[in-house]
gemmi code that builds the backbone of each chain (N, CA, C; Angstrom):
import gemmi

chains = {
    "A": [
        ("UNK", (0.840, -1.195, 0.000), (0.000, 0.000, 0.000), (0.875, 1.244, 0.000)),
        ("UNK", (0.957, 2.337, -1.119), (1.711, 3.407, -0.961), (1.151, 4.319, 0.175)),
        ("UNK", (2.140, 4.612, 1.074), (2.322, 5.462, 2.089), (2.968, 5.940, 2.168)),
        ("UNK", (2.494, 7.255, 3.297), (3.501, 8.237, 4.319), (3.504, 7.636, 5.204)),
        ("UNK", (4.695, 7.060, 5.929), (4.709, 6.904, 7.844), (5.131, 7.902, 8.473)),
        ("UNK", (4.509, 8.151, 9.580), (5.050, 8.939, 10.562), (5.306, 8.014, 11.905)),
        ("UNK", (6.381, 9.221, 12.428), (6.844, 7.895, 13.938), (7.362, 9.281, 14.680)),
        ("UNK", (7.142, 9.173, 16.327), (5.767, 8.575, 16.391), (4.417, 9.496, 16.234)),
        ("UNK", (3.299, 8.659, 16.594), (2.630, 9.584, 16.450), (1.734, 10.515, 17.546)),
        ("UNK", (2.131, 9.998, 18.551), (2.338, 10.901, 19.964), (3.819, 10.793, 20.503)),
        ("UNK", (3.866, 12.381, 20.992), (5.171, 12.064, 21.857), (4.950, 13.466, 23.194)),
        ("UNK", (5.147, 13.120, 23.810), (5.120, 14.252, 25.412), (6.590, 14.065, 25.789)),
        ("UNK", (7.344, 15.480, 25.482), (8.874, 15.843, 25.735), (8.902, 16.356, 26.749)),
        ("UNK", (10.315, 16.997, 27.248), (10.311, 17.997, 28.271), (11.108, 19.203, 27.546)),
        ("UNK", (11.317, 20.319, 27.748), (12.387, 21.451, 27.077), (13.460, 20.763, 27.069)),
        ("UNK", (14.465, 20.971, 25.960), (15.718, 20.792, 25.911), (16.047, 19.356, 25.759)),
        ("UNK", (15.354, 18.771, 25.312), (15.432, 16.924, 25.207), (15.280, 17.022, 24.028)),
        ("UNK", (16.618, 16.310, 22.910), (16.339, 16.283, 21.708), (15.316, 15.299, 21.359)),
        ("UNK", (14.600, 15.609, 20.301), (13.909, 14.478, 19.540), (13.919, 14.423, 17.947)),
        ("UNK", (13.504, 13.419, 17.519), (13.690, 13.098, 16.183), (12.127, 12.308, 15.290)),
        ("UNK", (11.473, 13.045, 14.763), (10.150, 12.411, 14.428), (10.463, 12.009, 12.832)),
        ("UNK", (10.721, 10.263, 12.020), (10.981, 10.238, 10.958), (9.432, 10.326, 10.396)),
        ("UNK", (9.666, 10.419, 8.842), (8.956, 9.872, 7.733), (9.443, 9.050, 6.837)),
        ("UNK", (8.937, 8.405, 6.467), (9.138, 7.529, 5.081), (8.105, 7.155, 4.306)),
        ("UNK", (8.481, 7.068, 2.986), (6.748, 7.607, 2.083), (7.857, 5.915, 0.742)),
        ("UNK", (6.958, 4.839, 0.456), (7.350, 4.248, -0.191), (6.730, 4.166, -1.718)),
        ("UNK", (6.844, 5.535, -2.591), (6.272, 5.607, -3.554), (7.434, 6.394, -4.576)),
        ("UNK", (8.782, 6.408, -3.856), (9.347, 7.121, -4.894), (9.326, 8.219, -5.328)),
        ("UNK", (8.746, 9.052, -4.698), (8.653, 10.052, -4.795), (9.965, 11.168, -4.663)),
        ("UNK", (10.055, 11.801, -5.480), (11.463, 13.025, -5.548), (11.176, 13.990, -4.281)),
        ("UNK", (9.704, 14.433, -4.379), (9.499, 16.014, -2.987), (9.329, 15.175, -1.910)),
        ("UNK", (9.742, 15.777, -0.950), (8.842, 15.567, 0.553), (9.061, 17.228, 1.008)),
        ("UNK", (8.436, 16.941, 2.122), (8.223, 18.084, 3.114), (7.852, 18.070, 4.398)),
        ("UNK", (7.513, 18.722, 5.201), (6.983, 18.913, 6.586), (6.521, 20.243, 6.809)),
        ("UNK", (5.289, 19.937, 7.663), (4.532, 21.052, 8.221), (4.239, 20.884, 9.465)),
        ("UNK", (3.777, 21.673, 10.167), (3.077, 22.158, 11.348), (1.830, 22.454, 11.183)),
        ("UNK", (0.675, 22.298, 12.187), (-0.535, 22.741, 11.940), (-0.803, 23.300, 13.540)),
        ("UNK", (-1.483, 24.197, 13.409), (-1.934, 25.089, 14.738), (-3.154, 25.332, 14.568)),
        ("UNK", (-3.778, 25.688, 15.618), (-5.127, 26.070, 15.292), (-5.335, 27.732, 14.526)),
        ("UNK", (-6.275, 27.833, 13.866), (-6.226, 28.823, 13.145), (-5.060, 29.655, 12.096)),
        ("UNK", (-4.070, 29.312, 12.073), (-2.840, 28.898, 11.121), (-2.793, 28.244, 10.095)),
        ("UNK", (-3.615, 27.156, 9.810), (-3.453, 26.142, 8.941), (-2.244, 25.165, 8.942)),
        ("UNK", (-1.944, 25.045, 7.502), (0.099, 24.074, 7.794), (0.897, 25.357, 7.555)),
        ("UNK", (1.751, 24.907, 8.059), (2.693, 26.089, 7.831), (4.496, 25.002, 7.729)),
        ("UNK", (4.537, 25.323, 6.470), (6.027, 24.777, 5.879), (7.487, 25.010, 6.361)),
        ("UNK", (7.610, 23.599, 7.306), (8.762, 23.799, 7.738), (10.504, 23.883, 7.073)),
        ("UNK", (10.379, 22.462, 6.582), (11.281, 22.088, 5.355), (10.987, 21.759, 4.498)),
        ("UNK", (11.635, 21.656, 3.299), (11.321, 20.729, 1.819), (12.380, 20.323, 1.862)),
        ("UNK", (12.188, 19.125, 0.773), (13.179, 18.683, 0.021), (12.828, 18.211, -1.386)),
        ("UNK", (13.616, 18.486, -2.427), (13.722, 18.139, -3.906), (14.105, 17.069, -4.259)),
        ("UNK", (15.077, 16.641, -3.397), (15.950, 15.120, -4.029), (16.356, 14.807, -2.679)),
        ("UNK", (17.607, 14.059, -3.163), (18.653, 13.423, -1.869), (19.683, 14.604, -1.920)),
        ("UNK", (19.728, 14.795, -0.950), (20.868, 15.614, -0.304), (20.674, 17.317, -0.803)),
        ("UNK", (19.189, 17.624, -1.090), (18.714, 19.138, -1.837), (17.546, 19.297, -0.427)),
        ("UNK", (17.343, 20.138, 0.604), (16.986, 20.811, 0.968), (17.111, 22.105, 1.403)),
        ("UNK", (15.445, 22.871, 1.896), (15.495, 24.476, 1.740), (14.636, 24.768, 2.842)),
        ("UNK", (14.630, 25.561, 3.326), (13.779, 26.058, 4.503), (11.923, 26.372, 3.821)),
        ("UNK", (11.149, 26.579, 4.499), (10.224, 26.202, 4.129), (9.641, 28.220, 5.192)),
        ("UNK", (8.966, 28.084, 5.587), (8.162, 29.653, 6.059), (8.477, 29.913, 7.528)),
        ("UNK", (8.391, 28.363, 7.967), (8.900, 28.312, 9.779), (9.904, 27.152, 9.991)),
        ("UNK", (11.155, 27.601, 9.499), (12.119, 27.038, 9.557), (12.738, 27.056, 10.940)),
        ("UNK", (12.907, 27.998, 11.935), (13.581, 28.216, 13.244), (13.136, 26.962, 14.294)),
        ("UNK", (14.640, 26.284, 14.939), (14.395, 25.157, 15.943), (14.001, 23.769, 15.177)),
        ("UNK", (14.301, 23.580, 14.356), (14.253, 22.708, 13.418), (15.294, 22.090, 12.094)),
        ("UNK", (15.415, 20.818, 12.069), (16.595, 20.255, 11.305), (16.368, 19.417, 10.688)),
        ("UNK", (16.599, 18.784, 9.321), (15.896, 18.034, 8.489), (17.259, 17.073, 7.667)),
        ("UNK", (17.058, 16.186, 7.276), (18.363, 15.617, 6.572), (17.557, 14.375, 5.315)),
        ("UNK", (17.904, 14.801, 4.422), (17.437, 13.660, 3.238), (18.669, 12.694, 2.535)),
        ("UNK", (19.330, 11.769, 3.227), (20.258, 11.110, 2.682), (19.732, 10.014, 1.599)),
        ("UNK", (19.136, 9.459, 2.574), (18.112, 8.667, 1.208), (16.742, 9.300, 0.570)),
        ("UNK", (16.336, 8.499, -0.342), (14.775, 9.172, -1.108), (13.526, 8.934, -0.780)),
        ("UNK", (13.451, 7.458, 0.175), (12.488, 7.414, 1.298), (12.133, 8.224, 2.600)),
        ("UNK", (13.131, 8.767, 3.171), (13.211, 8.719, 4.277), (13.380, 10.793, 4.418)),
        ("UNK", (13.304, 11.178, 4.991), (13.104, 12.206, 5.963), (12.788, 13.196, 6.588)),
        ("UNK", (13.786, 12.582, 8.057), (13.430, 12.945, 9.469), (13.556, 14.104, 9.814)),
        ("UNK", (12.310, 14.556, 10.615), (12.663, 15.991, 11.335), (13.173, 16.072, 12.753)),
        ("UNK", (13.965, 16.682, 12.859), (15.056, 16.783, 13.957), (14.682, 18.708, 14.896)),
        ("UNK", (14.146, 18.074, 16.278), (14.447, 19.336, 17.051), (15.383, 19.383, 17.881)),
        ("UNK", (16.670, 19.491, 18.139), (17.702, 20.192, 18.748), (17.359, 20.374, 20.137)),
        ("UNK", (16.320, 21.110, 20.264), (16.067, 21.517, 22.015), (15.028, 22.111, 22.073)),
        ("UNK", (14.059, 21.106, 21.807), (12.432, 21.484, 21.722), (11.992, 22.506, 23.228)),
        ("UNK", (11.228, 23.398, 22.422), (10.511, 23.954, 23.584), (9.426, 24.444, 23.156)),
        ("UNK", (8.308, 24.905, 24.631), (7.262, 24.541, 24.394), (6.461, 25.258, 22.888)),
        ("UNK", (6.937, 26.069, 22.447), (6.068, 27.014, 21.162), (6.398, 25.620, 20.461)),
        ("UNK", (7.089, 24.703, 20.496), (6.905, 23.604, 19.358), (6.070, 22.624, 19.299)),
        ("UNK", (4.855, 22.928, 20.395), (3.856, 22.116, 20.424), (3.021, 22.412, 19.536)),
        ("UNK", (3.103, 21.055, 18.426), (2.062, 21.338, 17.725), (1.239, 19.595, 17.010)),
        ("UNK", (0.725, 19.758, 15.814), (0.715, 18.806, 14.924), (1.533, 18.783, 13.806)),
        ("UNK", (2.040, 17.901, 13.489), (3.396, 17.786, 12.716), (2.747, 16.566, 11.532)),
        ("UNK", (3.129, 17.238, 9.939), (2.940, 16.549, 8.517), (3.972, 16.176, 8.231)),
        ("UNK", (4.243, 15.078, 7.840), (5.162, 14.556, 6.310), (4.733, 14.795, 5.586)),
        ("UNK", (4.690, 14.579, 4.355), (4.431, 15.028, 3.041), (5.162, 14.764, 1.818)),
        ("UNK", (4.361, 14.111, 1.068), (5.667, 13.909, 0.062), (5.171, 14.003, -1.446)),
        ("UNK", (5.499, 13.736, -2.745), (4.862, 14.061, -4.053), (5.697, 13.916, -5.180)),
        ("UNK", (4.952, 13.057, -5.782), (5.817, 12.880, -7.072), (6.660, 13.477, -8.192)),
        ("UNK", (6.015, 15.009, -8.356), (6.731, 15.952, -8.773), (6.658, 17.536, -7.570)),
        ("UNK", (7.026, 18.352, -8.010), (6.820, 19.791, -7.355), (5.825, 19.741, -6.635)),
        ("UNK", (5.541, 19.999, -5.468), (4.178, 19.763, -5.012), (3.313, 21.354, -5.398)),
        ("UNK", (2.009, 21.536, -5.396), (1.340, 22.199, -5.728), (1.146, 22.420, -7.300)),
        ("UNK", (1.682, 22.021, -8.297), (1.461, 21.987, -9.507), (0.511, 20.916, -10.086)),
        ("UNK", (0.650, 20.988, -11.296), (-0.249, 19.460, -12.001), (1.001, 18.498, -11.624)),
        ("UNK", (0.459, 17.425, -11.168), (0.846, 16.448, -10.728), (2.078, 16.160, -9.860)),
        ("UNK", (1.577, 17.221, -9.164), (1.738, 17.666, -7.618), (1.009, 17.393, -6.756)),
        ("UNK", (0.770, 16.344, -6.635), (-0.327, 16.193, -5.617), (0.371, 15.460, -4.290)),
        ("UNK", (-0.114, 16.343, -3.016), (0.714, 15.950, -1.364), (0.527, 14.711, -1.290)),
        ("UNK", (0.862, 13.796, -0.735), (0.613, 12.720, -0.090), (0.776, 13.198, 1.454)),
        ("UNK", (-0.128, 12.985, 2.232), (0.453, 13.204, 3.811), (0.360, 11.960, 4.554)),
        ("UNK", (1.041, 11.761, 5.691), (0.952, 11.174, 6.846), (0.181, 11.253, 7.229)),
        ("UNK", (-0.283, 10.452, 8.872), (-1.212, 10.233, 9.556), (-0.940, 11.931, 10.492)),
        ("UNK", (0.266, 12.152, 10.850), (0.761, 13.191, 11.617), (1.307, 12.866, 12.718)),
        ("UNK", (1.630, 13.230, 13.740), (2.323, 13.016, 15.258), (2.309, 14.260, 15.826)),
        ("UNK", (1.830, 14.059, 16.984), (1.249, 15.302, 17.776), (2.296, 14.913, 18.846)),
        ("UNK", (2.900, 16.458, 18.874), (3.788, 16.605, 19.735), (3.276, 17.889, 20.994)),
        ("UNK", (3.814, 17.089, 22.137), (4.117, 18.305, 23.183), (5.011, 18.325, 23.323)),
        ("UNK", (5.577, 19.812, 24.045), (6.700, 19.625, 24.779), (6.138, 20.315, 26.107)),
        ("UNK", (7.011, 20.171, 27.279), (6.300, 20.729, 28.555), (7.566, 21.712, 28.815)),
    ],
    "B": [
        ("UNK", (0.539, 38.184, 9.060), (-0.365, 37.964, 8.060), (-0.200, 36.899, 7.194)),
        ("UNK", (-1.158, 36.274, 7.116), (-1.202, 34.823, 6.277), (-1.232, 35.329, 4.717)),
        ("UNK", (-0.448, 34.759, 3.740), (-0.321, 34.674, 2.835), (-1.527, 34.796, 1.465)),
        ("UNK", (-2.291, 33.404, 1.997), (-3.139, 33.105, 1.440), (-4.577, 33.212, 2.741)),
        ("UNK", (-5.372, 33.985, 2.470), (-6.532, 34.367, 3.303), (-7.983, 33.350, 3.290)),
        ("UNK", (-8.232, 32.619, 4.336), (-9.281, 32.064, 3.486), (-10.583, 32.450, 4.947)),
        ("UNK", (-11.696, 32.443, 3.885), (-13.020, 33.224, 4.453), (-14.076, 32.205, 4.112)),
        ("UNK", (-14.814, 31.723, 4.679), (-15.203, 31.806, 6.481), (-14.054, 30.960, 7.057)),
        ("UNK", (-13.772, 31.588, 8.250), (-12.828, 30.793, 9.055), (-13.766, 29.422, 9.168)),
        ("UNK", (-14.835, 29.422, 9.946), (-16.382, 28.890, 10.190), (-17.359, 28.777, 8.821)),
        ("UNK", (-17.809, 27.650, 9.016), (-19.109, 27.522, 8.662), (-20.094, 26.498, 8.927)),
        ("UNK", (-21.150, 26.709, 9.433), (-22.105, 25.790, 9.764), (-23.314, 25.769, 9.348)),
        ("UNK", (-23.898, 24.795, 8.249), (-25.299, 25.046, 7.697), (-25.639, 23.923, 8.001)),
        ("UNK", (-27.019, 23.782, 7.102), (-27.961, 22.653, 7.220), (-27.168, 21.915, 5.607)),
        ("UNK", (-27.604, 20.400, 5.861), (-27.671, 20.155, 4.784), (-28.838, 20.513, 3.715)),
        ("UNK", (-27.828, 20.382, 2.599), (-28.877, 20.823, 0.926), (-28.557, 22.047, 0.872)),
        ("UNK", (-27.972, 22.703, 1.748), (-27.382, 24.567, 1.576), (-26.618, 24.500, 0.392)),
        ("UNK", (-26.437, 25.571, -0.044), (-24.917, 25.890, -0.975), (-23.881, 27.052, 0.137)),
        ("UNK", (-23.207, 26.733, -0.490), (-21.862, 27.311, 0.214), (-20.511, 27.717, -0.623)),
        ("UNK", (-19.635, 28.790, -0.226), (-18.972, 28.734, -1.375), (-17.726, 29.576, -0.363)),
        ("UNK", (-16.393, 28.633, -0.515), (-15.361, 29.452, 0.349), (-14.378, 29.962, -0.343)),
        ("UNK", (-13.441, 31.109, 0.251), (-12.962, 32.380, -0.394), (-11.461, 31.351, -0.018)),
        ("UNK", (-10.666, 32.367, -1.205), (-9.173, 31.659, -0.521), (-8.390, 33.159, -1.425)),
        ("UNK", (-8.043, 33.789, -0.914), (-7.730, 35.332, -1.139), (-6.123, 35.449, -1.226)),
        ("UNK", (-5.624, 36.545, -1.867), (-4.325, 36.940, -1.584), (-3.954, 38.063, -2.552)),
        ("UNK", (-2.938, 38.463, -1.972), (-2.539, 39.876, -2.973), (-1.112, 39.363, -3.658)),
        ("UNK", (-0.494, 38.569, -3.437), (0.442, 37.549, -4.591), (-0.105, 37.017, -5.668)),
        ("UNK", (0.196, 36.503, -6.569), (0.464, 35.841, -7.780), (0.523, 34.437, -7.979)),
        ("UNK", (-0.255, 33.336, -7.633), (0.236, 31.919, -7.378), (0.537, 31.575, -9.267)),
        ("UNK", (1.541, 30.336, -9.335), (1.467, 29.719, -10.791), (0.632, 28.719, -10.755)),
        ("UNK", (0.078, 28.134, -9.500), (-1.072, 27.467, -9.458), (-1.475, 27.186, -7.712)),
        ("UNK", (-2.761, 26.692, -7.604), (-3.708, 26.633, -6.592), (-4.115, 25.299, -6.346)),
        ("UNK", (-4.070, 24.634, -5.234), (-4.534, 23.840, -5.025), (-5.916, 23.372, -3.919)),
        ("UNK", (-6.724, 22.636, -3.898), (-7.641, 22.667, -2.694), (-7.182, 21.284, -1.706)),
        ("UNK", (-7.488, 21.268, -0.205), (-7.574, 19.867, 0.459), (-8.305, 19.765, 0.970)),
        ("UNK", (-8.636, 18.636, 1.379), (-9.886, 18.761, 2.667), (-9.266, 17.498, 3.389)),
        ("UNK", (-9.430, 17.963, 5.143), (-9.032, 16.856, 6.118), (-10.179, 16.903, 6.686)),
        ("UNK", (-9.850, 15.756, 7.129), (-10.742, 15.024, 8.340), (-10.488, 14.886, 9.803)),
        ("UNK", (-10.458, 14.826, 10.695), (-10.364, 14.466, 12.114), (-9.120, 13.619, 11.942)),
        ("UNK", (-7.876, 13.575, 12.859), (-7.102, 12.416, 13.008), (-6.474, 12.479, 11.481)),
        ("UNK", (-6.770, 12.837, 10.253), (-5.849, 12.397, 9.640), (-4.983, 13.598, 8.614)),
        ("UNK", (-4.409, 13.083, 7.778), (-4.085, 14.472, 6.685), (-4.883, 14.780, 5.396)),
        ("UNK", (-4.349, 15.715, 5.484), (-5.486, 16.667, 4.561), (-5.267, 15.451, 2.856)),
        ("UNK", (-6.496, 15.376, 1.863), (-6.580, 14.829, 1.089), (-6.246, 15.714, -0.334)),
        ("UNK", (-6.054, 16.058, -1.247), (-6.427, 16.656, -2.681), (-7.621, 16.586, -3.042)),
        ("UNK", (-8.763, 17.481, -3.953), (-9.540, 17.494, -4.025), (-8.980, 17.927, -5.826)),
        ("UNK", (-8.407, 19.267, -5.784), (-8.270, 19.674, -7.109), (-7.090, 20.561, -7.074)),
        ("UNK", (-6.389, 20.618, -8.200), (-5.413, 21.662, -8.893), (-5.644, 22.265, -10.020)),
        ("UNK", (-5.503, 23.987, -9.706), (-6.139, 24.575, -10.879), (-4.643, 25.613, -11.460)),
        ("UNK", (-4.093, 25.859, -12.461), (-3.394, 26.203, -12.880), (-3.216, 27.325, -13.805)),
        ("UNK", (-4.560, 27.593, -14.508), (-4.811, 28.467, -15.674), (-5.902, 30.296, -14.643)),
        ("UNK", (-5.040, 31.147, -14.713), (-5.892, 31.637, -14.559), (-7.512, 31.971, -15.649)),
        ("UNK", (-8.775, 32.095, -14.453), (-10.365, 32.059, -14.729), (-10.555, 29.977, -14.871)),
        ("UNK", (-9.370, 29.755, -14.808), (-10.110, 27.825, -14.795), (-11.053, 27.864, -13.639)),
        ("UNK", (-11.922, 27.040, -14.363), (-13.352, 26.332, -13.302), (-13.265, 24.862, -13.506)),
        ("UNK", (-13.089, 24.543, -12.237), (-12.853, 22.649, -12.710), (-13.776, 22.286, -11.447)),
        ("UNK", (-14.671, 21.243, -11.952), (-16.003, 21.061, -11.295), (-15.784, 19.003, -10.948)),
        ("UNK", (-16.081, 18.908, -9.808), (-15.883, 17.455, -9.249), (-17.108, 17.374, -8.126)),
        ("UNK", (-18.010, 16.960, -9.299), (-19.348, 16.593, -8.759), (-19.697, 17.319, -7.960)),
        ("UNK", (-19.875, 17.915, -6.858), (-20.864, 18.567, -6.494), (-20.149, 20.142, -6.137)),
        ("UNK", (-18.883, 19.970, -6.099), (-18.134, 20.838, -5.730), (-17.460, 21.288, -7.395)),
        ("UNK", (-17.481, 23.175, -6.731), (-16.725, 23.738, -8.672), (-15.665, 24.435, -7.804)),
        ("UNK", (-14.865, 24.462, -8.487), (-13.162, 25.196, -8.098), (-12.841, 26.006, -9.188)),
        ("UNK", (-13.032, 27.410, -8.812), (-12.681, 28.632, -9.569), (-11.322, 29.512, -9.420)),
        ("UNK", (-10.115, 29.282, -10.317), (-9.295, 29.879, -9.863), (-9.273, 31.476, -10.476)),
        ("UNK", (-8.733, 32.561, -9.671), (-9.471, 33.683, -10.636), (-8.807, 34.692, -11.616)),
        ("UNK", (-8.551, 34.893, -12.500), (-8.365, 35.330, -13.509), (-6.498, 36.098, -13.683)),
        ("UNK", (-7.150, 36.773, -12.557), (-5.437, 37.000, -12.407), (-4.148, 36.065, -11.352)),
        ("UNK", (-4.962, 34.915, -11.018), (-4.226, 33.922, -10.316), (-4.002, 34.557, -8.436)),
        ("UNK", (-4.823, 35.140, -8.270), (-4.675, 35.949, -6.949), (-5.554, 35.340, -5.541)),
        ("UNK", (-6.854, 35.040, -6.267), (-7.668, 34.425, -5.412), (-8.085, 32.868, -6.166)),
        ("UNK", (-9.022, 32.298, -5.476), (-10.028, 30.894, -5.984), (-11.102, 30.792, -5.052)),
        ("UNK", (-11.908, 30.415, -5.248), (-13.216, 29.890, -4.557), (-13.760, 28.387, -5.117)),
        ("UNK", (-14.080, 27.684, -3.730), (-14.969, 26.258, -3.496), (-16.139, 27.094, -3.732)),
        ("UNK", (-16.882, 26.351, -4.412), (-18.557, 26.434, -4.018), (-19.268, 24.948, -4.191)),
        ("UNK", (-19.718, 24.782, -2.881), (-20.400, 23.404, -2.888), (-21.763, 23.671, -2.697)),
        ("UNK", (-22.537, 22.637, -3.907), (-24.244, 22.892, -4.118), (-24.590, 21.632, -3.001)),
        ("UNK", (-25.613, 21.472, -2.793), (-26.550, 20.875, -1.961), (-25.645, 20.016, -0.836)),
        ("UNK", (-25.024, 21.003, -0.080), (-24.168, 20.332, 1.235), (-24.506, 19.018, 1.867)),
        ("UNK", (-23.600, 18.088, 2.002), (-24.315, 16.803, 2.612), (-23.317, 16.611, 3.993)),
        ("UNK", (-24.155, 15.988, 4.878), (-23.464, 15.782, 6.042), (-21.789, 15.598, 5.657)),
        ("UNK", (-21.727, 14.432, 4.405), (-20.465, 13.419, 4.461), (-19.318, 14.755, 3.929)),
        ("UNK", (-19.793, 16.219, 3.619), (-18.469, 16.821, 3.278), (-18.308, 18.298, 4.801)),
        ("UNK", (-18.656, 17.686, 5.729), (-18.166, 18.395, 6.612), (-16.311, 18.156, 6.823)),
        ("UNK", (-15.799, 18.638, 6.990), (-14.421, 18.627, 7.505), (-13.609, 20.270, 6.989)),
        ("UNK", (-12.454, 20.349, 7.472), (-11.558, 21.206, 6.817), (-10.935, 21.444, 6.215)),
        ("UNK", (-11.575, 22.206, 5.173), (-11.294, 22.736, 3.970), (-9.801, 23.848, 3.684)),
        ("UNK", (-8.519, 23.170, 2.889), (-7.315, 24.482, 3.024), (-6.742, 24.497, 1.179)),
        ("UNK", (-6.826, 25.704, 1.207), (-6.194, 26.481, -0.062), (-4.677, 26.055, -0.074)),
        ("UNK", (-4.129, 25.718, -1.296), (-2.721, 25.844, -1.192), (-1.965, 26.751, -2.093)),
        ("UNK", (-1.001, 27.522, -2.198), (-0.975, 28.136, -3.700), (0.727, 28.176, -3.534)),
        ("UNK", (1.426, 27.372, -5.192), (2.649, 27.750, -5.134), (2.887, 28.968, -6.224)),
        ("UNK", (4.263, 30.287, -5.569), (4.418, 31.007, -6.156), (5.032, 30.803, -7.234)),
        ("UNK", (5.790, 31.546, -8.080), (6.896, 31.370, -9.002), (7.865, 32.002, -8.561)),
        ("UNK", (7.964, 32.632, -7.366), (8.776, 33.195, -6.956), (9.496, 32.147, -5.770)),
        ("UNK", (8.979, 31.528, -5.621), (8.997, 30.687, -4.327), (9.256, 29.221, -4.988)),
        ("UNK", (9.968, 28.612, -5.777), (9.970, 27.600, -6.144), (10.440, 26.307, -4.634)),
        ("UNK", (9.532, 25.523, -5.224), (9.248, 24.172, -3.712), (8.456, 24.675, -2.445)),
        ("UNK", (8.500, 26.388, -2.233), (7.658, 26.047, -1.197), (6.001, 26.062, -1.380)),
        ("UNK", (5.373, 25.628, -0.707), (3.490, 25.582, -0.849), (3.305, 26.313, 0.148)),
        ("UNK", (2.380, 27.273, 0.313), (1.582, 27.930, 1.405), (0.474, 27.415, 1.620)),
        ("UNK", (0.057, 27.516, 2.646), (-1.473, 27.043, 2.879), (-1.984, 27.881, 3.480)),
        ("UNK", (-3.332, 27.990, 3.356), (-4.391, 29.046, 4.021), (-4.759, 28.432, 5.340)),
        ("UNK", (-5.697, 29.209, 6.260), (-5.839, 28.563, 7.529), (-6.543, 27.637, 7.875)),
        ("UNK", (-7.578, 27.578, 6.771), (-8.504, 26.760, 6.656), (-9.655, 27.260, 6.841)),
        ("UNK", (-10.741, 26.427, 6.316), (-12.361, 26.372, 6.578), (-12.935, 25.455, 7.370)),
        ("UNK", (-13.413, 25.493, 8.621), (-13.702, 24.074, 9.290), (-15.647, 24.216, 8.865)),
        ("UNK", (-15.975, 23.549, 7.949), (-17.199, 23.477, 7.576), (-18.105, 22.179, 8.441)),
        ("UNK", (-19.311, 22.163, 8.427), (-20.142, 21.190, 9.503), (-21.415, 21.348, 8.346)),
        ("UNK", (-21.750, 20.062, 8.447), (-23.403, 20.043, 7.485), (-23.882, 19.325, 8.403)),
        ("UNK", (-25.310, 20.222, 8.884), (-25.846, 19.287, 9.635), (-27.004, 18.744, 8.894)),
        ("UNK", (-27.644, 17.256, 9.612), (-28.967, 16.325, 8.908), (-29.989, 17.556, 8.992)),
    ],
}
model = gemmi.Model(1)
for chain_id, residues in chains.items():
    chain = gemmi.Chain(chain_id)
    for i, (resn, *xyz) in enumerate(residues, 1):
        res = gemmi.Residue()
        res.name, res.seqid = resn, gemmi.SeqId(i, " ")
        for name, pos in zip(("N", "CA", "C"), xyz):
            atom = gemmi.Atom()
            atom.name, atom.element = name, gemmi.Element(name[0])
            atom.pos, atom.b_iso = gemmi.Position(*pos), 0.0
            res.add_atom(atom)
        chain.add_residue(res)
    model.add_chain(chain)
structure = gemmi.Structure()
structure.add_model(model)
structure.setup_entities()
């Protein structure tokens, strides 16, 4: 079945405790991405990526780290979560450019993060 | 300020209403996209519109992108319970190559 995974998909941190939430999307796909969702915000674009080893900051890039070594896989990385990083968290991924013709997102289930 | 504006934040009718949501901006997208999520999961595709004045219609729902590529509007005819959820605009620039914006959303409700 082509998917996005997310892992995990709850997590309750404390400040300053790194964490690491992967994705992996088994469709081959060239884009991925990640978002955030807040209430009344909508998603809001953390990272992209184009290929292996091509990423770019996305609108809310700050406290956040991303690495695409392989074309399945990736993970978003917080450094030293604190609490404004509580949110709901997307993978995302797409066969070409996302938002164009045949651009279409694939998302994850999501993983809802706190931090305290 | 959000990028892409979308109006009604809210909406709550009866079913069989029509309804029709705004997705606004004073940028330039090279194209527009719509999603709709559900509870618990991620947002789905509904449509991508690319041409500015395209109207691309998927059964009960028409997707108008508008002429100068600035705004688009959903309008859904005879609302049924099963398309309550939240509704989000996406639009990529040409200025902005890879990133997508999204609007804040529409959390729509049809009631029986």
């Amino acid at each position: 079945e082509a998917q996005v995974t997310q892992n995990p998909r709850y997590l309750i941190t404390v400040t300053g405790k790194k964490l690491t939430v992967t994705c992996s999307q088994n469709m081959n796909h060239e884009y991925m991405s990640w978002y955030r969702q807040d209430p009344g915000l909508g998603l809001r674009q953390i990272y992209y990526s184009m290929n292996v080893e091509v990423t770019d900051k996305g609108d809310v890039p700050e406290g956040y780290k991303v690495s695409r070594k392989e074309k399945r896989n990736f993970p978003l990385i917080l450094e030293s979560p604190s609490p404004n990083q509580t949110s709901l968290y997307f993978c995302a991924s797409s066969p070409r450019l996302a938002g164009g013709p045949g651009g279409e997102l694939f998302f994850g289930e999501g993983s809802r993060l706190t931090v305290l | 300020t959000q990028l892409l504006e979308q109006s009604p934040q809210f909406l709550s009718i009866q079913e069989g209403e029509n309804l029709t949501v705004y997705c606004n901006s004073s940028s330039v997208f090279s194209s527009l996209q719509w999603y709709r999520q559900e509870p618990g999961e991620g947002p789905v595709l509904l449509v991508t519109v690319v041409t500015g004045g395209e109207v691309k219609k998927l059964k009960r729902l028409t997707f108008q992108f508008g002429d100068a590529r600035k705004d688009s509007s959903l309008h859904i005819t005879a609302a049924q319970p099963g398309d309550t959820g939240l509704y989000l605009c996406a639009g990529r620039r040409r200025t902005s190559y890879g990133k997508l914006t999204f609007g804040q959303g529409t959390i729509l409700t049809v009631h029986p």
